[in-house]
Backbone as a ProteinNet text record, in pm:
[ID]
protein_1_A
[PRIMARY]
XXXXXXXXXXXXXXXXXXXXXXXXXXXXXXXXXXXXXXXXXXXXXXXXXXXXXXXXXXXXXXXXXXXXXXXXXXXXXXXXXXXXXXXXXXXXXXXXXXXXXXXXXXXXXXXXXXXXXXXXXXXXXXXXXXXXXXXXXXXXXXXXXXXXXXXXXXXXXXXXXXXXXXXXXXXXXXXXXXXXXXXXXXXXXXXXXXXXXXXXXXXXXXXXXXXXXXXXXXXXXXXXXXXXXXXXXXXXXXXXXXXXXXXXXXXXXXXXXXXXXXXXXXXXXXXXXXXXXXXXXXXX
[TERTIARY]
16927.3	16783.5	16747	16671.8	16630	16508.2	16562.3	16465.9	16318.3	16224.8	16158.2	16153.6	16115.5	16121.6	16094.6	16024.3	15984.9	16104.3	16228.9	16286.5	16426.2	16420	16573.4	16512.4	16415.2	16385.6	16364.5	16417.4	16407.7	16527.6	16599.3	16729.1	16748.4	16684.4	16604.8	16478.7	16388.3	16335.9	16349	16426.7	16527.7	16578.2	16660.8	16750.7	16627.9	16546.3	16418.7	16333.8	16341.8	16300.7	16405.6	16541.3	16618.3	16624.2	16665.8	16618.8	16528.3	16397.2	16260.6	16260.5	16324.5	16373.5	16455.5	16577.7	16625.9	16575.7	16456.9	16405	16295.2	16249.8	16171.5	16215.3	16353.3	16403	16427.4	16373.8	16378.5	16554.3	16639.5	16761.3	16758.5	16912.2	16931.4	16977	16879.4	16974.7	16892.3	16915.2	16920	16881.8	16776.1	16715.4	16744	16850.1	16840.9	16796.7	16710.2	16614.4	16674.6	16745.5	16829.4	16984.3	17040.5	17235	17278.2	17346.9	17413.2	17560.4	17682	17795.1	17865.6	17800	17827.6	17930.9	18017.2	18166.5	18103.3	18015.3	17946	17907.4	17933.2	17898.4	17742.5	17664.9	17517.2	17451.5	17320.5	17212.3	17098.5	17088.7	16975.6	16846.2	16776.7	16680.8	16634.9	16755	16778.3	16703.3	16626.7	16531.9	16578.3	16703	16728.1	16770	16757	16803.6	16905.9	16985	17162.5	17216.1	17350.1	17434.8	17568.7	17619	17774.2	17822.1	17911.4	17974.7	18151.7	18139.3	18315.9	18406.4	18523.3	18570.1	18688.1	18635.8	18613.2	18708.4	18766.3	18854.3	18755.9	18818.3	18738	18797.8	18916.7	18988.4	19043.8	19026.2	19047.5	19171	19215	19331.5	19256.4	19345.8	19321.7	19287.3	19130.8	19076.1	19172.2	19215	19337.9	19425.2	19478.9	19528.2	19494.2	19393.8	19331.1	19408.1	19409.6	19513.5	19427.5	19279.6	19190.6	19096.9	19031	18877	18777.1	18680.2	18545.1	18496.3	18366.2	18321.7	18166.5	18129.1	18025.3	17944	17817.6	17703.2	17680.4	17711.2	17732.6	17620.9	17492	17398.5	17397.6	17350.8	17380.1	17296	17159.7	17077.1	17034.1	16937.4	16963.1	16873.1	16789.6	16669.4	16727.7	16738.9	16745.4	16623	16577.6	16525.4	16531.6	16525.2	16592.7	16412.4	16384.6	16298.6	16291.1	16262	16312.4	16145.1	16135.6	16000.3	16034.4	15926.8	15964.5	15972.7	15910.9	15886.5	15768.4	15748.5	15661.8	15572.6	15428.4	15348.8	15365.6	15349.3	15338.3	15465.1	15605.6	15755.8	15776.8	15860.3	15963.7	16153.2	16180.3	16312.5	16415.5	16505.3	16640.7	16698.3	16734.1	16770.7	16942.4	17025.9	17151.4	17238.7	17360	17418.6	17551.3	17639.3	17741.6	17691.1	17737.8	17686.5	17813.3	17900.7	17987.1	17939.1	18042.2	17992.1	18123.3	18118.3	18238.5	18239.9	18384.7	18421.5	18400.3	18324.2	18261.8	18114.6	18092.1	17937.1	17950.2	17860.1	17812.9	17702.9	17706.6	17590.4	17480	17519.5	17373.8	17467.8	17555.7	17550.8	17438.2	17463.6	17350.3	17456.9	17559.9	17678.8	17681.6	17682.6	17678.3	17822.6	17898	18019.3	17979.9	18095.5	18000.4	17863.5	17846.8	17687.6	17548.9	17606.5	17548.8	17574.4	17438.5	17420.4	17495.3	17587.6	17703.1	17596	17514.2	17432.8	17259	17188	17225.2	17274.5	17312.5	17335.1	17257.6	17158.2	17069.4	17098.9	17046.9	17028.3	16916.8	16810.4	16734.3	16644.2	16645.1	16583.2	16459.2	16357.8	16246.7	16194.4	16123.1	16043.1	15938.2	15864.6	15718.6	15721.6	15651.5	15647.2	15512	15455.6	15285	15203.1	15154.1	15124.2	14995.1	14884.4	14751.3	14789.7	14850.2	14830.8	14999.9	15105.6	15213.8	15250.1	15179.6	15170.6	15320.6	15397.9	15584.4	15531.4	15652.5	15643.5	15586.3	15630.6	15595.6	15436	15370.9	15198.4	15182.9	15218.8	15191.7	15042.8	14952.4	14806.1	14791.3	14880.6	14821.7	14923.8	14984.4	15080.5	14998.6	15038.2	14981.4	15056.6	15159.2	15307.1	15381.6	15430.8	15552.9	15627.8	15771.2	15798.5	15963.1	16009.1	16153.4	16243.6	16312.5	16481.9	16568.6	16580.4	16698.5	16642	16667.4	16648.3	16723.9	16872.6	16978.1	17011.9	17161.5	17249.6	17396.3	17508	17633.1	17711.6	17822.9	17901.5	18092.5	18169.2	18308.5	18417.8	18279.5	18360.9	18411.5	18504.5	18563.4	18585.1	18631.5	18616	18739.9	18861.2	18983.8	18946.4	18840.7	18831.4	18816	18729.6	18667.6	18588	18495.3	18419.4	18252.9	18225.5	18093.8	18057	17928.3	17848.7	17872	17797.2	17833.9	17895.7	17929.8	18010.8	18021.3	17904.2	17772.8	17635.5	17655.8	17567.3	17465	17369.4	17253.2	17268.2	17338	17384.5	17447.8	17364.8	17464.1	17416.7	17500.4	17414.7	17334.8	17301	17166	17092.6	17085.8	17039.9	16979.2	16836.2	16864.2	16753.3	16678.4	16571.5	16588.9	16561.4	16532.7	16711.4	16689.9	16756	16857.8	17031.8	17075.1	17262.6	17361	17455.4	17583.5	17620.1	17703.8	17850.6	17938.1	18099.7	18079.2	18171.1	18184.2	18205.2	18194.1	18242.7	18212	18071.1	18096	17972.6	18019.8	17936.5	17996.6	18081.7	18168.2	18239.5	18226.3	18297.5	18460.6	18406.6	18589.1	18589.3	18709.4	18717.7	18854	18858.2	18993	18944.2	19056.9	19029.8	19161.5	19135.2	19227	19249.4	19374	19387.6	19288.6	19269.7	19182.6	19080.7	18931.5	18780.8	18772.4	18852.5	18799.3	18849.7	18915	18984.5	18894.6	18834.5	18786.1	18659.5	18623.6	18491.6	18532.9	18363.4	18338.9	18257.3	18240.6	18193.8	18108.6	17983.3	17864	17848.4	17788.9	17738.9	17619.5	17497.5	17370.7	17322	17304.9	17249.8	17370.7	17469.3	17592.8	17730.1	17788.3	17871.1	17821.9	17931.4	17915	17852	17758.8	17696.3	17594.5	17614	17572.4	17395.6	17355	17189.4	17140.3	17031.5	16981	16815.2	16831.6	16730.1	16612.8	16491.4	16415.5	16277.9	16193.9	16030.4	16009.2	15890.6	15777.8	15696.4	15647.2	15598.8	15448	15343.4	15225.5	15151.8	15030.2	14955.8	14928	14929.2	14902.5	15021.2	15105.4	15240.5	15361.6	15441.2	15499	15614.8	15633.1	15735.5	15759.1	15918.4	15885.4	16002.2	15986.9	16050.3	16156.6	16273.2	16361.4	16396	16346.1	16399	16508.1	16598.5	16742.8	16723.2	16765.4	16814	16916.8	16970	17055.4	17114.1	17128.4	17135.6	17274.4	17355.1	17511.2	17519	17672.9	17732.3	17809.4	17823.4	17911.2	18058.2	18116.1	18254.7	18319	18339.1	18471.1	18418	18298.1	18232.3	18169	18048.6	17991.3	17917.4	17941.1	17911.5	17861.8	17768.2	17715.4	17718.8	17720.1	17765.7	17716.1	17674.5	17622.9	17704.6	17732.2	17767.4	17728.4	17726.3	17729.8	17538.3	17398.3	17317.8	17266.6	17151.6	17104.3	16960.1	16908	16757.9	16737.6	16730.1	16672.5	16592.2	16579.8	16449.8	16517.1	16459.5	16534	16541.2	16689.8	16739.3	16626.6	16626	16543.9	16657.2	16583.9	16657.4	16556.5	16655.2	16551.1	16495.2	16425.9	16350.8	16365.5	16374.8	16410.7	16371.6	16225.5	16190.6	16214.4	16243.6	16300.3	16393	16506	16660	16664	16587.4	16580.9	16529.1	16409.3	16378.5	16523.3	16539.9	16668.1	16769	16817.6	16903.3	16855	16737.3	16711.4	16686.7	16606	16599.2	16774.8	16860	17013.2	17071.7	17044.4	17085.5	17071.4	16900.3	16856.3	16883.1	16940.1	16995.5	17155	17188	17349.2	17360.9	17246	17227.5	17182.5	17113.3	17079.5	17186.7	17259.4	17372.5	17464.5	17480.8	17607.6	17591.8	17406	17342	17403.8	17359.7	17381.2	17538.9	17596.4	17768.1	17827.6	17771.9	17783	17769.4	17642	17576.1	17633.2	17729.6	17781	17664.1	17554.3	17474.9	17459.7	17470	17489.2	17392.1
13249.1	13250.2	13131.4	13159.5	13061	12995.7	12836.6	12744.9	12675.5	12674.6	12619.4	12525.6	12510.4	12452.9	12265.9	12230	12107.4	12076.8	12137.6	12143.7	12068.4	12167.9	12136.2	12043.8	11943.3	11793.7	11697.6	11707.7	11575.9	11500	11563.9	11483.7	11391.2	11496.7	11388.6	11234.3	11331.4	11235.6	11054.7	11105	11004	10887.3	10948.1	10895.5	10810.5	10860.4	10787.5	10670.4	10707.4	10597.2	10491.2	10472.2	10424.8	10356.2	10408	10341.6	10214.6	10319.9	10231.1	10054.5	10132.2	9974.2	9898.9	9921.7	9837.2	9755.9	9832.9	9798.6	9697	9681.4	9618.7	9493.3	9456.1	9359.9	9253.8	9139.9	8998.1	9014.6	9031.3	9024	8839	8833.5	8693.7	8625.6	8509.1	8458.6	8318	8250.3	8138.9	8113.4	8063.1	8033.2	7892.3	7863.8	7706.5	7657.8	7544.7	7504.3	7356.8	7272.4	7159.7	7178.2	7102.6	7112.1	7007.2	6892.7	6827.6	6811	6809.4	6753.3	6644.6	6578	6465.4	6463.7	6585.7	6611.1	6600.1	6583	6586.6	6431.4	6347.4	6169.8	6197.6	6232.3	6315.8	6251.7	6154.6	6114.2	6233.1	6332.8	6396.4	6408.7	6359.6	6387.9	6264.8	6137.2	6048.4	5966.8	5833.4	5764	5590.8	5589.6	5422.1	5370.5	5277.3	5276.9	5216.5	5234.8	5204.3	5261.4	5356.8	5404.3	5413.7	5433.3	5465.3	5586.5	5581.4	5700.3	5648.2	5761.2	5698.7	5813.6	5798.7	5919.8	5862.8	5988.9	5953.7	6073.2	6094.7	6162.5	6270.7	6373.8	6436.6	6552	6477.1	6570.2	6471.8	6364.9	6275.9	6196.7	6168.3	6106	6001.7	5878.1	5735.5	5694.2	5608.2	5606.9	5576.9	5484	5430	5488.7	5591.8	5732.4	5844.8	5907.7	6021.5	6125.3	6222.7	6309.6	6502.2	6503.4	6561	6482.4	6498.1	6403.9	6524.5	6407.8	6454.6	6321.5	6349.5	6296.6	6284.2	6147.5	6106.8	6022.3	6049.2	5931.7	5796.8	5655.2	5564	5457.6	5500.3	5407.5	5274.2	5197.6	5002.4	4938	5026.5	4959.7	5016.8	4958.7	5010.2	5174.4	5136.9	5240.4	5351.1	5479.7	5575.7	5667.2	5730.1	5801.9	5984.9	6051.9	6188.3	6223.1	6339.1	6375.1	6442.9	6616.6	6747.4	6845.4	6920.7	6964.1	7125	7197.9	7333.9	7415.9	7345.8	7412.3	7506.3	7558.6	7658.7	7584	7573.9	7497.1	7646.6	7540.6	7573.6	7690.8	7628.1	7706.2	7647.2	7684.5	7618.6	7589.8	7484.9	7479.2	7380.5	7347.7	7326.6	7232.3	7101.2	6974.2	6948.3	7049	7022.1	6887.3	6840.1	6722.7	6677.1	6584.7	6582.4	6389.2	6297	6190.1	6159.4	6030.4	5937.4	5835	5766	5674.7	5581.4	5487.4	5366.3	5291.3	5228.4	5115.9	5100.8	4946.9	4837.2	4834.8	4981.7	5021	4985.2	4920.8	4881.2	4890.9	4998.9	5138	5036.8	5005.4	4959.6	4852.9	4736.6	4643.2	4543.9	4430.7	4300.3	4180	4190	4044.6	3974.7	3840.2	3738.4	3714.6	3701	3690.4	3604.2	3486.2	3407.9	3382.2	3344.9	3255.6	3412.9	3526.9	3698.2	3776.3	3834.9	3969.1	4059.1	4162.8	4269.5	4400.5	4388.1	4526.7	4465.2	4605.2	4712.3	4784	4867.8	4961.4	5082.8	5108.1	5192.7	5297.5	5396	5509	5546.7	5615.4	5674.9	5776.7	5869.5	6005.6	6030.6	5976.9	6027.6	6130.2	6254.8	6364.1	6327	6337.2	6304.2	6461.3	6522	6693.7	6730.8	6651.3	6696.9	6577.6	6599.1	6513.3	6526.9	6454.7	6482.6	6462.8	6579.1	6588.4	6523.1	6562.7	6513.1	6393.7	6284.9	6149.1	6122.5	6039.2	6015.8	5897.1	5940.6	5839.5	5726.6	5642.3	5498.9	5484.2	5578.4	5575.1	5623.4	5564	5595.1	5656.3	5639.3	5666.3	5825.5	5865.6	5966.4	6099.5	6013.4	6172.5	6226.2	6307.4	6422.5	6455.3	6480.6	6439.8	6421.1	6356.2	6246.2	6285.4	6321.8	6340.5	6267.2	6189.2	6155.6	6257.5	6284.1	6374.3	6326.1	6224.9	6111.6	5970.5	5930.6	5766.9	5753.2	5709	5691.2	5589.3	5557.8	5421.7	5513.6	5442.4	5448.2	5392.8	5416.7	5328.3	5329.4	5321.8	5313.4	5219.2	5143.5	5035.7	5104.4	5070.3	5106.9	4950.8	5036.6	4877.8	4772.2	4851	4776.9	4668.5	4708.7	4587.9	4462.4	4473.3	4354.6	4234.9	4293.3	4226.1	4216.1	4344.2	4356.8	4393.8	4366.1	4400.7	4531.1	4582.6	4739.6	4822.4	4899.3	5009.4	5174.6	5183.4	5317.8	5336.5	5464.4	5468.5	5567	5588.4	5691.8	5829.9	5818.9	5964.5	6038.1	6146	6271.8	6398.2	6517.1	6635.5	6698.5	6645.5	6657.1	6573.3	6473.3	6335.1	6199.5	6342.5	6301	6144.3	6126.1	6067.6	5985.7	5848.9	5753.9	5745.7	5666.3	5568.2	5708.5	5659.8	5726.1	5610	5657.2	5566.2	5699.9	5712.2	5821.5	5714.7	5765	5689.9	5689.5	5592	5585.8	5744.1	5743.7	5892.3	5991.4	5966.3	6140.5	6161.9	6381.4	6395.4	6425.4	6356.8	6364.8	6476.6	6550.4	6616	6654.4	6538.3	6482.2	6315.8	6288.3	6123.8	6105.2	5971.9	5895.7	5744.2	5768.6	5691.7	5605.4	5467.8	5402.1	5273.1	5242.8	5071.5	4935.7	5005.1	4886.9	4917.3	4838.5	4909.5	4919.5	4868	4821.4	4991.9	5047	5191.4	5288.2	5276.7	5449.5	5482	5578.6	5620.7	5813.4	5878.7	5961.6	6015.7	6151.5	6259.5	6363.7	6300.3	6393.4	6512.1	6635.9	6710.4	6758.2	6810.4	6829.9	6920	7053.5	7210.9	7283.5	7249.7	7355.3	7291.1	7405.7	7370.6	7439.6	7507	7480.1	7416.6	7401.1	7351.4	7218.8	7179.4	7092.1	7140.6	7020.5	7005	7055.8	7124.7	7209.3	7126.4	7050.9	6969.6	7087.8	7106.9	7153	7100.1	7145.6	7068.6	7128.4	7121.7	7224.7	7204.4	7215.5	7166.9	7168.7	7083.7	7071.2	7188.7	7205.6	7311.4	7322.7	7245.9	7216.5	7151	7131.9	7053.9	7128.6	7105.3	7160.6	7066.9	6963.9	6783.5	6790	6723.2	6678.8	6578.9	6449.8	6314.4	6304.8	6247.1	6222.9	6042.3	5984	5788.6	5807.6	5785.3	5747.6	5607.7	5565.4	5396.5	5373.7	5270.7	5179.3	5078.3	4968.8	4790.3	4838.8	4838.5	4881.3	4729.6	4669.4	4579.8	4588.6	4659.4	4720.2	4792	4806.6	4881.4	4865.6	4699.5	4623.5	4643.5	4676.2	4644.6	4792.9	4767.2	4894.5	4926.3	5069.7	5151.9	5276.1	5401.3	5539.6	5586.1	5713.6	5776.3	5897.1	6027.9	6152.7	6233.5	6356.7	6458.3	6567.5	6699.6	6819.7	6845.9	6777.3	6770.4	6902.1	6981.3	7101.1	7079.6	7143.8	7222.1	7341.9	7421	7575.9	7617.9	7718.1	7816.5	7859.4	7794	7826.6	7988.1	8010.7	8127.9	8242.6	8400.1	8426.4	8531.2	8478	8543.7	8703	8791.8	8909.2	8872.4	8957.6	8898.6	8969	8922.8	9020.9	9144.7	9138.6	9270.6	9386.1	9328	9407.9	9482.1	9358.9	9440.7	9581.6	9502.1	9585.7	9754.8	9730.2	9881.1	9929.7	9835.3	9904.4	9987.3	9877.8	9923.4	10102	10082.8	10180.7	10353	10317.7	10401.9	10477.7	10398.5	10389.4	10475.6	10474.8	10517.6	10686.1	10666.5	10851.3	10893.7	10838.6	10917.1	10943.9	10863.8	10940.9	11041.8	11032.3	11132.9	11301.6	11270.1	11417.5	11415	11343.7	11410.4	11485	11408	11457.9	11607.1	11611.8	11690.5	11885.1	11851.2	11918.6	12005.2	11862.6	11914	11951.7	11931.8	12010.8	12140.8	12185.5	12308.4	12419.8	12361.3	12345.1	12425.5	12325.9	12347.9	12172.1	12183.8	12073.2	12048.5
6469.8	6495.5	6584	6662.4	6799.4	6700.1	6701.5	6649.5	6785	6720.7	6811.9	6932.6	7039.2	7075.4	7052.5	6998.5	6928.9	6841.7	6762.8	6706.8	6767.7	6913.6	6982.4	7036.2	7027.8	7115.9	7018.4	6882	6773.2	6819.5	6841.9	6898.4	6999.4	7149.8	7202.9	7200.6	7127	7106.6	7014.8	6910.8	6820.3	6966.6	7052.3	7120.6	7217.6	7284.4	7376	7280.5	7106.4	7090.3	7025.8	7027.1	7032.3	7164.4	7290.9	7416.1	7368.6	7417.5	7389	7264.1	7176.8	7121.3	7200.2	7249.2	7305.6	7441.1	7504.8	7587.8	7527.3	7421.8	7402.3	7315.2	7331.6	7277.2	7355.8	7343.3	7457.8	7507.5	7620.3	7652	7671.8	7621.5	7619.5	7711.2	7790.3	7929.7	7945.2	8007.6	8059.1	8234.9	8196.1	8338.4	8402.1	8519.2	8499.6	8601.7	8546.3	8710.1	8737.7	8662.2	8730.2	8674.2	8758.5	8731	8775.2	8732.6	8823.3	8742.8	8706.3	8692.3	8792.1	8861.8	8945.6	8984	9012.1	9077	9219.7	9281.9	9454.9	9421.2	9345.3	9336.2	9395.3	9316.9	9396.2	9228.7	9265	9134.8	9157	9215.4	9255.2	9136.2	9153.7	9024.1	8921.1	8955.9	8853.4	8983.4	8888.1	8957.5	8985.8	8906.8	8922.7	9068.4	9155	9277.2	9287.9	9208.5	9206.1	9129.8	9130.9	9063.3	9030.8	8911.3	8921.9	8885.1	8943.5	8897.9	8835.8	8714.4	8717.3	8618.1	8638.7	8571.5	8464.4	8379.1	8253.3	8171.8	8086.1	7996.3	7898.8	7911.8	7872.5	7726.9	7677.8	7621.2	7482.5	7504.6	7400	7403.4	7555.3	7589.7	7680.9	7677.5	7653.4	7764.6	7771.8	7888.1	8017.6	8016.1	8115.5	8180.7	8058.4	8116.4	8118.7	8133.3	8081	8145.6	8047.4	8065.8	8175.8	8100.4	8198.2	8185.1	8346.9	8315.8	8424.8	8438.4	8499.3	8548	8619.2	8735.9	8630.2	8567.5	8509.9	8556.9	8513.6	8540.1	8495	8530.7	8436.7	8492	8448.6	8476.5	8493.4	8570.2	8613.7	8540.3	8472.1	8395.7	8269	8203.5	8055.7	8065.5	8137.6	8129.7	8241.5	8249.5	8341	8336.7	8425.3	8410.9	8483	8441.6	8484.6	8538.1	8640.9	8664.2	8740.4	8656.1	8689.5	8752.8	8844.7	8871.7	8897.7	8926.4	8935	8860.6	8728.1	8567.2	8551.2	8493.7	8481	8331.1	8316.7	8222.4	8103.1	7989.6	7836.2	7819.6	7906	7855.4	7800.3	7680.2	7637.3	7716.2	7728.7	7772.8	7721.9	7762.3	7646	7795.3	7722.1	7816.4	7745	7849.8	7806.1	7829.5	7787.7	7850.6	7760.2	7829.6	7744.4	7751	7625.4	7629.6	7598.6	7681.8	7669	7589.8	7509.7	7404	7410.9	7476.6	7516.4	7473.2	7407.4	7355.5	7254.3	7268.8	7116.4	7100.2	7083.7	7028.6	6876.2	6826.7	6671.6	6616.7	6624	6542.2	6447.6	6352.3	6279.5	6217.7	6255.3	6255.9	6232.8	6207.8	6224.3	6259.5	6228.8	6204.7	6292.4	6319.2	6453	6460.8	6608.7	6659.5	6753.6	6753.8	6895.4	6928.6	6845.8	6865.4	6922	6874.5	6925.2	6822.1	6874.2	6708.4	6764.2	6721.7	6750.2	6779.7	6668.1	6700.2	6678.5	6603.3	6625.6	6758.1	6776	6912.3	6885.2	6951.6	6980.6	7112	7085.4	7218.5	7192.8	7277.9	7268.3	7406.3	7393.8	7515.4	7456.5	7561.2	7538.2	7641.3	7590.8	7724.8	7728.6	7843.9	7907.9	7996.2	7905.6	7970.5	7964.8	8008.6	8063.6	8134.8	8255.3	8319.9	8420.7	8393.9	8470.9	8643.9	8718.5	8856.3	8889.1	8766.7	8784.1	8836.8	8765.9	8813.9	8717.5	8743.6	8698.6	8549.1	8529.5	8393.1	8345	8463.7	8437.3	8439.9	8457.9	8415.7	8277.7	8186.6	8066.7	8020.5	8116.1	8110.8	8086.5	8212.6	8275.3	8167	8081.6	7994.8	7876.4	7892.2	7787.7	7701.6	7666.3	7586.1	7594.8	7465	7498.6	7349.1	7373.3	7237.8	7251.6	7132.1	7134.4	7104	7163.1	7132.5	7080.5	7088.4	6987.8	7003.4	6911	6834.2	6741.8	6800.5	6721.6	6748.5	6660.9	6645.1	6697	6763	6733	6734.4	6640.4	6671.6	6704.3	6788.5	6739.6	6647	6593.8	6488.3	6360.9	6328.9	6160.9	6120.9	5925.4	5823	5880.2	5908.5	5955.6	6085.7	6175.3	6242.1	6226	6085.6	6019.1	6107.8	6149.4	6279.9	6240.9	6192.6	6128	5987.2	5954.9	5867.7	5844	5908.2	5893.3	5957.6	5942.4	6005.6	5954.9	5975.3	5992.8	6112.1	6160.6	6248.6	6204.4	6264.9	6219	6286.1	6374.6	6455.2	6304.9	6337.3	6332.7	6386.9	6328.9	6433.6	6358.8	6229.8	6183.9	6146.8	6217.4	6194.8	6369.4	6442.8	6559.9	6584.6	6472.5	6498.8	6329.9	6367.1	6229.4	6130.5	6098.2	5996.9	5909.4	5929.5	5920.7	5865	5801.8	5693.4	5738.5	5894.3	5924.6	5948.4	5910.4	5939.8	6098	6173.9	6310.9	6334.4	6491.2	6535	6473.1	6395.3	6296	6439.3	6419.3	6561.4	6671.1	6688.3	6831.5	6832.2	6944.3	6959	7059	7088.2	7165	7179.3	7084	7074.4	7067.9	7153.4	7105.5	7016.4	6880.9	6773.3	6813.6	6886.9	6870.3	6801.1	6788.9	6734.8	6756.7	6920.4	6988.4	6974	6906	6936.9	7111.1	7179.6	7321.7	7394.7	7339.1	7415.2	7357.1	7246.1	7162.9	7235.5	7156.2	7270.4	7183	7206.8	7155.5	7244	7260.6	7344.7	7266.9	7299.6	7208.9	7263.1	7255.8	7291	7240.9	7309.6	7310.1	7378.5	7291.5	7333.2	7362.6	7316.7	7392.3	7261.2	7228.7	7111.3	6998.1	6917.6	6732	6702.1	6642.3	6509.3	6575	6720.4	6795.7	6788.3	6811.9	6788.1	6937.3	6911.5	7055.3	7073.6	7184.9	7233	7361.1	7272.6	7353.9	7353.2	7478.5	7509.2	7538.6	7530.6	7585.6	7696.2	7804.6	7929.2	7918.7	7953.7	7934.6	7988.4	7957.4	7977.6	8187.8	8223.1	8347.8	8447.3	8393.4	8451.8	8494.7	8606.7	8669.8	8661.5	8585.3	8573.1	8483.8	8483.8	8319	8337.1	8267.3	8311.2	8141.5	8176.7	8037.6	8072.5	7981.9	7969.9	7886.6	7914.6	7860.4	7833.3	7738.3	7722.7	7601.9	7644.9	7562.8	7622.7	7518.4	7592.2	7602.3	7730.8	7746.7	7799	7785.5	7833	7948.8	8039.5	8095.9	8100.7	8180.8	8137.1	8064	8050.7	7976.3	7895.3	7817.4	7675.2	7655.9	7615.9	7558.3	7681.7	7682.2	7831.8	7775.3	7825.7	7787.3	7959.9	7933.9	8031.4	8018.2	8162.3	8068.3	8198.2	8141.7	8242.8	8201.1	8303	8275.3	8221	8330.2	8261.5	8339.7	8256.9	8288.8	8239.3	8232.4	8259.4	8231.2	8140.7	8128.9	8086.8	8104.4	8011.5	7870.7	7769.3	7619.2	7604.1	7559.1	7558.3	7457.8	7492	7419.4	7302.2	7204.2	7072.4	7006.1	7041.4	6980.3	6818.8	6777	6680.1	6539.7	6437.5	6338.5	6293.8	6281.4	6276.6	6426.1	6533.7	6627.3	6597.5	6600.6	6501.5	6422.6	6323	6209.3	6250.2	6321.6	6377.8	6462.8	6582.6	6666.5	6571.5	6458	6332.8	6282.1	6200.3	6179.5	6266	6374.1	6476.5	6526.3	6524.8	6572.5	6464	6366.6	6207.7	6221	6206.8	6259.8	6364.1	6466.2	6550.9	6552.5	6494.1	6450.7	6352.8	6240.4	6171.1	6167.7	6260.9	6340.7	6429.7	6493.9	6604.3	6494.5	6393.7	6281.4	6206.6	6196.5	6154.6	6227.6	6341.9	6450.2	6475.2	6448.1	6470.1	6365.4	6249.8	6151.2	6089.4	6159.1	6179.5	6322.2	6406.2	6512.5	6620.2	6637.6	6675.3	6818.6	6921.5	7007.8	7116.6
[MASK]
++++++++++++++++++++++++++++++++++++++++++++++++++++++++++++++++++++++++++++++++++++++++++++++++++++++++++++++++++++++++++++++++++++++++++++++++++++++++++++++++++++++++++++++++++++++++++++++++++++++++++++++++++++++++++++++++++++++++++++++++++++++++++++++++++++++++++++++++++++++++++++

């Protein structure tokens, strides 16, 4: 018996709104509006008027000899400043980067050596992502927000050195802001732990990685800028040094949404069920 017409189009129709969900699910991608890995020895974007560059191990083999490296940013002064334009106002976006952490850093120390306090050792990234007529950072007047991304300690000291007070830092990767009792190196995600404090050094990562902390801002209602202050009191090479590579800029990835899923799920369900329906009945 010839079933209705409306009948032989549930099948279809099942399948169009299956489509239709998937079409209406945010697809996941990444928009990136700055890049630099300093393999072109290129500061583009960065505001200090002197730079270094230097290469650096990237695999956890010993600075001196590094077994693979890369081509890093090694600022001359304490303060850097990054300053990215071409943003689109009230996005959200995601400030990627890999952070070098050199030597005889002493995380939340206090102990005097030589007539000098060892620590604390501080880092800290602040965003300035809204700005009246995109006037740059250093006008503190003219920002509209300002939010910290990290306000940490680190350190590569352990107890065997016997040099400091303490030997705990406030870093961790859930621990990006305020007062924090983390073992050296916890966090890192590529380190060499050596004999010497003067060789070790740890390789953070930020927005990219397992379990790694995902740094995002939001851009002011009117702003097209958005400025990042890096700091930490570094000693230079021979001593305590920070370093960043691999820095980016994107549009924060979009994650479909649960109750999306859940319909796609379901919708996906009844339509295998009527196909099964069908071929059962050997009706196609």
């Amino acid at each position: 018996m010839l079933k209705p017409p409306f009948m032989k189009s549930r099948t279809l129709v099942l399948l169009l709104s299956v489509l239709a969900a998937f079409a209406a699910i945010p697809i996941a991608r990444s928009q990136v509006v700055y890049s630099n890995d300093f393999e072109a020895f290129t500061s583009t974007g960065f505001q200090a008027p002197s730079t270094n560059f230097i290469t650096l191990p990237t695999d956890g083999s010993a600075i001196e000899t590094p077994a693979a490296t890369s081509v890093f940013f090694q600022p001359s002064a304490q303060n850097q400043t990054l300053r990215v334009t071409g943003l689109t106002p009230s996005t959200t976006y995601t400030l990627t980067f890999d952070l070098f952490i050199g030597r005889s850093w002493d995380g939340n120390s206090t102990a005097f050596f030589n007539d000098e306090t060892l620590g604390p050792d501080n880092f800290t990234l602040s965003a300035a992502t809204g700005f009246v007529n995109n006037i740059p950072f250093s006008n503190t007047f003219h920002q509209q927000n300002f939010v910290s991304l990290l306000n940490t300690s680190f350190t590569n000291s352990r107890p065997s050195d016997a040099i400091n007070n303490d030997y705990t830092q406030n870093y961790s990767d859930t621990n990006l802001l305020g007062a924090g009792s983390s073992p050296y190196l916890t966090g890192a995600d590529v380190m060499h732990d050596d004999s010497n404090i003067f060789l070790r050094y740890g390789i953070y990562y930020f927005s990219h990685g397992a379990g790694n902390p995902v740094l995002n801002f939001i851009t002011g209602s009117s702003s097209t800028v958005a400025e990042f202050q890096f700091f930490a009191a570094g000693q230079g090479i021979s001593d305590e040094f920070w370093a960043v590579d691999n820095v980016q800029v994107s549009v924060a990835t979009a994650v479909p949404e649960p109750a999306a899923m859940a319909l796609l799920t379901g919708l996906s369900a009844l339509g295998v069920f009527a196909w099964h329906r069908r071929r059962v009945s050997g009706r196609f």
